[in-house]
BADO-869010 format. One record per residue (C-alpha): residue in one letter; y negated, x, z. Coordinates in steps of 0.5 Angstrom, whole numbers, plus 500, padded with zeros to 3 digits. Each point is the difference from the previous one (the first is absolute). Example, Ala and Ser with C-alpha at 12.3 -4.5 7.8 and 13.67 -1.06 7.14 Angstrom:
2
A509525516
S493502498
END
This chain:
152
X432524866
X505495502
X506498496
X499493498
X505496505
X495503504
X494497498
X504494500
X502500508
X491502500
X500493495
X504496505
X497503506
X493499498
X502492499
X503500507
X495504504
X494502497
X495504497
X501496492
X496500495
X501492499
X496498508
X505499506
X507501500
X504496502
X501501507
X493501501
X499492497
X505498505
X497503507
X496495502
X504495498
X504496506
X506495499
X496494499
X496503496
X507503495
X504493501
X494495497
X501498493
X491499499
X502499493
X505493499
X507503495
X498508502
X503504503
X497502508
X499507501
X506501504
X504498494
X497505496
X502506505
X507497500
X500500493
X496507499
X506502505
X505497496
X498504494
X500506503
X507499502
X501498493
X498507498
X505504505
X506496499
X499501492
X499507501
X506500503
X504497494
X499493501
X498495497
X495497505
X499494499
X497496505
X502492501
X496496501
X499499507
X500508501
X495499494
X495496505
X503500506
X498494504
X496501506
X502496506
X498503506
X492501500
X499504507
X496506501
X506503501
X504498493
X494503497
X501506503
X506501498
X498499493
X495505500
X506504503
X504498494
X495501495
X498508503
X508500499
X501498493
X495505499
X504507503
X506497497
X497500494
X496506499
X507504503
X504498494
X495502495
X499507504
X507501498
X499498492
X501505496
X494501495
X504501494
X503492500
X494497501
X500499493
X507497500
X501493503
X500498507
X506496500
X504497492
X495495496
X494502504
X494503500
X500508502
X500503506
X492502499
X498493497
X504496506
X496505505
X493498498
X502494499
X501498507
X494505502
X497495495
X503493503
X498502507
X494501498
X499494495
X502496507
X495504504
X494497496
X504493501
X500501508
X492502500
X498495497
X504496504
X497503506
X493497498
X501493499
END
């Protein structure tokens, strides 16, 4: 049986790329979607699909840096990065980014030693297993925002 970091990784790749219990992972909610598609914002004051993803890349990023010891504390802009170019080429960079918050993420919690999973991620927060799930879980919470995103 896999330790638990590895049942983590399994968690966080089955968000990204597939075969999750929950439906559609992340990856598979954005192959069709085209950059028209990601910047259109259908819902007025909500965020459009492309934003999501840059913030679920954010949110990974967090993880990491935290994992690394600091604090990870995203500004606002890097909370929500604003999306100024819309061509098919930005959107695929994008993608490109979000896979590469992904690896980042998953070999940083490769090299977690098991026997601090119950210990802080970083002073004053959550521990390194709760944080984990957390962003497996926010990931995930966004995930349903961009597929009801994709029906209107």
């Amino acid at each position: 049986m896999a330790n638990e970091v590895n049942r983590i990784q399994d968690q966080l790749q089955r968000s990204l790329a597939g075969n999750a219990w929950h439906g559609p992972a992340l990856l598979e909610l954005l192959a069709d979607v085209n950059a028209a598609k990601a910047a259109a914002h259908p819902i007025q004051d909500a965020h459009s699909i492309w934003e999501l993803v840059l913030h679920i890349a954010t949110w990974n990023k967090v993880g990491v840096a935290r994992l690394d010891g600091g604090p990870g504390e995203p500004s606002d802009e890097e909370n929500f990065p604003a999306v100024t170019d819309v061509s098919e080429a930005a959107w695929a960079r994008t993608l490109d980014y979000l896979k590469e918050s992904f690896r980042e993420l998953l070999a940083a919690i490769a090299a977690v030693d098991e026997a601090r999973l119950d210990q802080p991620i970083v002073e004053g927060k959550s521990s390194i297993y709760v944080t984990l799930h957390g962003v497996i879980q926010h990931g995930l919470y966004h995930a349903g925002q961009i597929a009801i995103l994709k029906k209107i």
